[in-house]
C-alpha positions in Angstrom: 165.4 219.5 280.2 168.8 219.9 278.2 168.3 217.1 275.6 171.9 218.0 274.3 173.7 216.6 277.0 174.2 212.9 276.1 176.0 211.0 279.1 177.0 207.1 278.4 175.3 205.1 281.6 176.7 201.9 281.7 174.8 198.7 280.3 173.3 197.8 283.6 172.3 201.0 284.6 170.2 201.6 281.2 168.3 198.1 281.6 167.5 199.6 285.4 165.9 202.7 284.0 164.4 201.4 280.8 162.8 198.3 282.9 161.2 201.6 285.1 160.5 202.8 282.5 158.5 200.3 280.1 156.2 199.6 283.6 155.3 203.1 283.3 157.2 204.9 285.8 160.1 207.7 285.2 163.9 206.9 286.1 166.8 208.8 285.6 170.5 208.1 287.1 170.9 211.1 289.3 173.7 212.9 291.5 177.3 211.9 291.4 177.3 210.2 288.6 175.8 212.6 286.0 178.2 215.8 288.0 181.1 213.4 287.1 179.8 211.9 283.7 179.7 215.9 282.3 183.1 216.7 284.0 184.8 213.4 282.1 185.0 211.6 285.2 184.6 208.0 285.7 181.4 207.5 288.7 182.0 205.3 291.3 178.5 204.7 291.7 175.6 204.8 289.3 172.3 205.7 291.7 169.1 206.0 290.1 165.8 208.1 290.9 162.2 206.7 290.3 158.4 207.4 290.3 157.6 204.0 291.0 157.3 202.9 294.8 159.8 200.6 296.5 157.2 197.9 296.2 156.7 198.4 292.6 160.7 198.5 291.9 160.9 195.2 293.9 157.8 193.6 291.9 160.2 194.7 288.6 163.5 192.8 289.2 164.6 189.1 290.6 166.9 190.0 292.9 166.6 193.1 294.9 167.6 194.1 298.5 166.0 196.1 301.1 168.4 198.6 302.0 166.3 201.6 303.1 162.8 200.7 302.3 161.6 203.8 304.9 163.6 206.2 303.0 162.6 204.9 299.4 166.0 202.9 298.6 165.8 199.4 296.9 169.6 198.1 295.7 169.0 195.9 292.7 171.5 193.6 292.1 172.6 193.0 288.4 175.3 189.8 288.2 177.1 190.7 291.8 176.6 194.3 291.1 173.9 196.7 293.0 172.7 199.8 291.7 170.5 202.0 294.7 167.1 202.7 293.2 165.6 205.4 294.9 161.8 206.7 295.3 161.2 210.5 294.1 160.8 212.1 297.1 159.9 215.2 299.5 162.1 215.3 303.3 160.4 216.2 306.5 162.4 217.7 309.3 165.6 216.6 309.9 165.5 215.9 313.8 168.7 214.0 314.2 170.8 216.2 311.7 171.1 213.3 309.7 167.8 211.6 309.0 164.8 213.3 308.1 161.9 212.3 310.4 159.8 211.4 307.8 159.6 210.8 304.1 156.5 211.6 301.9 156.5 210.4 298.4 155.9 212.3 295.3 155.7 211.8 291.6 157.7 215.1 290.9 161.1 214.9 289.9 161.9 218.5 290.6 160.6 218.1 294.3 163.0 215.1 294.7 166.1 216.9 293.5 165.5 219.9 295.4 166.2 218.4 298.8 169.6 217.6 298.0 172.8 219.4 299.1 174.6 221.2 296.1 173.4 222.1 292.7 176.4 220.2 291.0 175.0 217.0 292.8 171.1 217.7 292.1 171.4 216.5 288.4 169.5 213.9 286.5 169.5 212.5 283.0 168.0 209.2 281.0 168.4 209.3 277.1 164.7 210.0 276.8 164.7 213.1 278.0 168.3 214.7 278.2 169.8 216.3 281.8 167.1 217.2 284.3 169.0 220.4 285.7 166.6 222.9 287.4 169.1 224.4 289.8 171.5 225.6 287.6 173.9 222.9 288.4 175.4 222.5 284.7 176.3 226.0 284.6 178.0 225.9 288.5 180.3 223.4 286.9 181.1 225.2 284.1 181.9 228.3 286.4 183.9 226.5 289.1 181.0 227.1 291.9 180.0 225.1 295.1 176.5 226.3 295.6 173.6 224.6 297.8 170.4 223.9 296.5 167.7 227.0 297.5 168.7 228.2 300.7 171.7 227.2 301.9 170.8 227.5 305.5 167.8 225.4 305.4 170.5 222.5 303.9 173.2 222.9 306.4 170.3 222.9 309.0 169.0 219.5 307.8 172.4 217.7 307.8 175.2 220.0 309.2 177.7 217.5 307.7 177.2 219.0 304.5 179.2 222.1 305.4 182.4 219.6 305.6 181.0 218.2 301.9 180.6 221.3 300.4 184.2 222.8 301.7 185.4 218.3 300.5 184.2 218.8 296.8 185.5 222.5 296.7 188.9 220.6 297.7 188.6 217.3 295.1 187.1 219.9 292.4 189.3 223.0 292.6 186.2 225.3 293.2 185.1 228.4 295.0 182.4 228.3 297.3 179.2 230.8 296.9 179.2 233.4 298.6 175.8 232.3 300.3 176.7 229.0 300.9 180.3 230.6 303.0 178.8 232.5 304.3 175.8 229.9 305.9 179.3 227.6 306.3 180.6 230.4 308.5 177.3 230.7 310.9 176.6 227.2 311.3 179.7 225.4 311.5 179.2 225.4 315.0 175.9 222.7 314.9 179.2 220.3 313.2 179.2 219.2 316.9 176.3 217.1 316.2 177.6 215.2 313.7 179.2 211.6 314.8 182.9 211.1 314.7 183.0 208.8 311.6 181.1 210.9 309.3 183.5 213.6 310.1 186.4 211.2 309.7 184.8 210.1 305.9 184.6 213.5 304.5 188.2 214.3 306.6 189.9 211.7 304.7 188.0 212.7 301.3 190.0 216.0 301.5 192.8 215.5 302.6 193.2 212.8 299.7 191.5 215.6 297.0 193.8 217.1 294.7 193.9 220.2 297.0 194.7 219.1 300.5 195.7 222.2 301.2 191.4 223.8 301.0 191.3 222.5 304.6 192.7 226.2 305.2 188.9 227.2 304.0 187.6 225.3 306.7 189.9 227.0 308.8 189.0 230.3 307.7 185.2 229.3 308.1 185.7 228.1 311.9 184.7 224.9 310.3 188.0 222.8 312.3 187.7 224.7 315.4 184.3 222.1 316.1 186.6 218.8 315.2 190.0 219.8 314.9 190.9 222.5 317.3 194.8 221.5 317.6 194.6 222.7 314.2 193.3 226.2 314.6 196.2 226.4 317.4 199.4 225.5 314.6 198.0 228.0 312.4 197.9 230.9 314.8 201.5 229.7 316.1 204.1 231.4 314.2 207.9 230.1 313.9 210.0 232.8 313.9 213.4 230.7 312.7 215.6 231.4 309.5 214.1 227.7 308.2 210.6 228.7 308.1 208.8 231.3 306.9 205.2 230.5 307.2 203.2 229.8 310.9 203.1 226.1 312.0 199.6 225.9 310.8 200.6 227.4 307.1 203.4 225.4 307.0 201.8 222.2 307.3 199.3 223.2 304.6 202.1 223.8 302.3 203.3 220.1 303.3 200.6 218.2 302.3 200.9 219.3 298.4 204.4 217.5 298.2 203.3 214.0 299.1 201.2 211.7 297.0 197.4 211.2 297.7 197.7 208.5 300.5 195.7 208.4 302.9 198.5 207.8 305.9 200.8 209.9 303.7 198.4 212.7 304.0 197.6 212.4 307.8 201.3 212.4 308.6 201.7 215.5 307.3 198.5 216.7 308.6 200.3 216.0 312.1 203.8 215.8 311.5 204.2 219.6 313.4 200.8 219.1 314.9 203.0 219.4 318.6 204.8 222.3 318.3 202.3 224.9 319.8 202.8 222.8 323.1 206.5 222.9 322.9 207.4 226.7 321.7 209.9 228.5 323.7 212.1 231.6 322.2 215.8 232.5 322.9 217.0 235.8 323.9 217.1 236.6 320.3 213.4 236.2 319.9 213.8 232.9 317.7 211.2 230.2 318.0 212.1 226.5 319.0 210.0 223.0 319.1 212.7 220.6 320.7 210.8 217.4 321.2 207.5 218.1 319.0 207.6 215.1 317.2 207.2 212.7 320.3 204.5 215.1 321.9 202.8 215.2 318.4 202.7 211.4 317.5 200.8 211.3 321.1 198.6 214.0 319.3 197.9 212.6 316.5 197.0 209.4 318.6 194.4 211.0 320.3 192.8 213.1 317.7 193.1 209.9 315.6 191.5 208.0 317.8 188.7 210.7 318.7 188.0 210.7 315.1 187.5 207.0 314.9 190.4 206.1 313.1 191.1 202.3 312.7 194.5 201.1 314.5 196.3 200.5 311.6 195.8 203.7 310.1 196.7 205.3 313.8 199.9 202.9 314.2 201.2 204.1 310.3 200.3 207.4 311.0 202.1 208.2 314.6 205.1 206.1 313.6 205.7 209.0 310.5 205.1 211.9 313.3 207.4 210.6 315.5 210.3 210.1 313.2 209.5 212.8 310.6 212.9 215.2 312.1 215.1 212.3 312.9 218.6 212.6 311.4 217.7 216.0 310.7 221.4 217.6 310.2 223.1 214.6 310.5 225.5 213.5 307.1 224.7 210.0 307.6 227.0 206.6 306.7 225.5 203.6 305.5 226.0 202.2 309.8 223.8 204.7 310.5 221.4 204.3 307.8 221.0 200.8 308.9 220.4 202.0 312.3 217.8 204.2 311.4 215.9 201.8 309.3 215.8 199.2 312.6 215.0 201.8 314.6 212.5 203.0 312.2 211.1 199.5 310.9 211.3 198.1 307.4 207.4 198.6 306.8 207.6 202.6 307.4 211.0 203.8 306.2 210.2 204.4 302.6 207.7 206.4 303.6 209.9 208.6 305.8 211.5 210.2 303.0 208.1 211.1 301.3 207.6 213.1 304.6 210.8 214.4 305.8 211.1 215.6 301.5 207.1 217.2 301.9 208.7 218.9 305.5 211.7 220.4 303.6 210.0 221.7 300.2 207.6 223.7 302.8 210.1 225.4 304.7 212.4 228.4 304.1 214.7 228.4 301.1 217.5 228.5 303.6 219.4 225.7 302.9 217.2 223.7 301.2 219.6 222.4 298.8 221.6 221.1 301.6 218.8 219.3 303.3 217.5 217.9 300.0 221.2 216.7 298.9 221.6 214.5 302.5 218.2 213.2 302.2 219.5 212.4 299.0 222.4 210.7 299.9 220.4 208.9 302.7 217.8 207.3 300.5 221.3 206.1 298.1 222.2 204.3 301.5 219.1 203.0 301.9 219.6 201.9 298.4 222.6 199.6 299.4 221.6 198.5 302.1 218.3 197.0 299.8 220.4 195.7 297.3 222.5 194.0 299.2 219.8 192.3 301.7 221.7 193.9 304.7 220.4 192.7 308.1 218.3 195.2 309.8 215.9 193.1 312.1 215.8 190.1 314.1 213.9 188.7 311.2 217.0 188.6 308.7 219.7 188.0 312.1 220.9 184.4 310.3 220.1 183.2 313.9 217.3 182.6 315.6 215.6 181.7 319.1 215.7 178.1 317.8 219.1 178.1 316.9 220.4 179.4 320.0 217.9 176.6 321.5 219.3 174.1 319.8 223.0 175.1 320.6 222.3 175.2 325.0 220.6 178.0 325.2 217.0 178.7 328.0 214.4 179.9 326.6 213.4 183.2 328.4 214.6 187.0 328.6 218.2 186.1 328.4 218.4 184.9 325.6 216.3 187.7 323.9 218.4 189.9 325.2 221.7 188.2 323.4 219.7 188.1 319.9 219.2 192.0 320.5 223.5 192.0 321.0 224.0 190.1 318.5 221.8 192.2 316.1 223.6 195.2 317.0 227.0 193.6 316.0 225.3 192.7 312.8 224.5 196.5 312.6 227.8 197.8 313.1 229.1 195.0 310.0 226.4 193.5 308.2 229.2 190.6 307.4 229.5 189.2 310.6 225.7 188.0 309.5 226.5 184.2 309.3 225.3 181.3 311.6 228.5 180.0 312.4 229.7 183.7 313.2 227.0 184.6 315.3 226.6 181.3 317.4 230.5 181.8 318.4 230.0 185.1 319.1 227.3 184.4 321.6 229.2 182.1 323.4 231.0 185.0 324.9 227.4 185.9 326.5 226.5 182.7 328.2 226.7 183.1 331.7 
């Protein structure tokens, strides 16, 4: 025990462990929450590990829920607030690669924390006794290390999912991975095929929002995405030979995610923006590499492998829309008419976010003329500006008419008339002043049949 390591557990989490541990029994919070209390970081969750049996933890507090009473786990609830108390204990075999067939009890702390995954996550502490750290998981912080608990092969064998955790907090903590643990990452990454789509999409999205997106080329190296991301293994052995790139398609999108914020679509898009090219490549006579029309076939992609991996439609929608349009206008010295084009084409709700990507694409390319590209995407977000600040018409929804206008002035519901409120939204287009009821309704006149 390291009694001087002194971590501040919330109010409710103390009355958990001190209730536990007036009835006799020994609690500590243990896991996340002590790895991020030493590193300065504020836990998301503050789990706690007990001698007493789920019955006993129940008989302790008034309101309690049975959340996993096979494996050991009580939530007590604490004014709209549930803290997982879990029973010290020892695994059996993990059948399903998940679950562990069976769980035996035990009264040994040490026991308990040595099933888990990663030293840095088999931690305990109460303020009676200090830090319970008997895999050396303090000093694998303090050295930057990812390191399983005992032998790494046994823990990837249990839950396989673990290699995708291990390589996730190496991502969201900066570190290096064991050399061990690699190289047990590198021999059963393959048994990854067991592991359900959404768990795969959890831990996916958990790196690719870390502070080092970029780490997913570790799980690259490890033949870790080959089991549930192959497209990706195909961009990074695809090279672009082209004076505007100078990494492969793979490399380049790696470089691509570190110059967008950590959002979760954001991210994705970039993950996939070039995900297409491979199927597209051809080269010229003069051995030059060319992609014409990789962002359609990649937003259809990025559909599939979103949807493969379980992805919710909004998220899929968001994502493919950034794909598709990540290149357009590329080269073009746009006017403010074809700004306002581009956002309808585009849609109000995803435009912003075009620039994070199309500015992400261009800072991971070639120096070649950067600047250039960088000053018109300039000039096309000062466009977009305008067209903002003066409310310019871009949609139907802002045309100052509407179905029931045109209703109300003669006009038959049906595809007709839809198709003269798409006319008269491309006058407004061309001159966002000719955006007045009285203009518009004359100018549909000239339409009616």
């Amino acid at each position: 025990m390291r009694e001087d390591i002194r971590i501040a557990v919330p109010e409710k989490g103390q009355y958990i462990v001190k209730t536990l541990q007036e009835a006799g029994f020994e609690a500590y919070v243990v896991g996340g929450c002590v790895r991020d209390s030493i590193l300065g970081r504020e836990p998301q969750d503050w789990d706690i590990t007990t001698s007493a049996r789920p019955q006993q933890v129940k008989a302790l507090f008034a309101r309690t829920i049975d959340t996993g009473l096979q494996h050991g786990t009580v939530t007590v609830m604490l004014q709209g607030e549930g803290f997982e108390v879990t029973t010290y204990r020892i695994d059996g075999t993990y059948e399903d690669s998940r679950h562990p067939s069976r769980v035996t009890f035990t009264a040994d702390l040490r026991e308990d924390l040595r099933r888990r995954d990663l030293t840095i996550n088999a931690m305990a502490y109460n303020d009676t006794s200090g830090l319970a750290d008997f895999f050396g998981g303090l000093a694998d912080l303090k050295a930057g290390v990812v390191r399983c608990v005992g032998d790494p092969g046994e823990r990837f064998g249990e839950d396989a999912l673990r290699i995708l955790r291990a390589i996730r907090f190496s991502a969201q903590l900066g570190y290096t991975i064991e050399q061990d643990t690699a190289a047990a990452i590198v021999n059963l990454a393959p048994t990854l095929s067991r592991i359900s789509a959404e768990r795969i999409q959890t831990e996916l999205v958990k790196l690719m929002v870390s502070p080092n997106p970029d780490f997913l080329r570790t799980a690259y190296d490890m033949g870790v995405t080959k089991v549930f991301l192959p497209e990706f293994d195909t961009a990074m052995e695809t090279p672009q030979n082209h004076p505007h790139h100078c990494y492969s398609v793979g490399e380049h999108i790696l470089h691509s995610l570190k110059h967008v914020e950590a959002d979760k679509a954001l991210r994705l898009a970039m993950l996939f923006h070039d995900i297409g090219k491979p199927a597209v490549l051809t080269t010229d006579g003069e051995g030059r590499s060319h992609f014409h029309g990789h962002a359609a076939v990649g937003a259809e992609m990025a559909r599939m492998i979103l949807r493969r991996l379980k992805f919710d439609n909004d998220t899929i929608l968001k994502v493919c829309k950034l794909v598709q349009y990540h290149d357009y206008g590329n080269g073009v010295n746009m006017d403010i008419g074809l700004a306002r084009r581009a956002v309808h084409r585009i849609g109000e709700d995803a435009f912003p976010a075009v620039f994070a990507v199309k500015r992400a694409d261009i800072l991971a390319q070639s120096d070649y003329q950067r600047r250039e590209k960088l000053a018109r995407l300039d000039n096309w977000q000062k466009l977009y500006g305008e067209i903002l600040a003066d409310s310019q018409c871009v949609s139907l929804r802002t045309l100052a008419v509407s179905g029931r206008d045109l209703i109300a002035a003669g006009w038959h519901p049906g595809r007709e008339m839809g198709e003269v409120l798409n006319r008269l939204l491309e006058l407004v287009l061309e001159d966002p002043a000719r955006n007045t009821k009285e203009w518009l309704l004359a100018a549909a006149e000239e339409y009616r049949a």
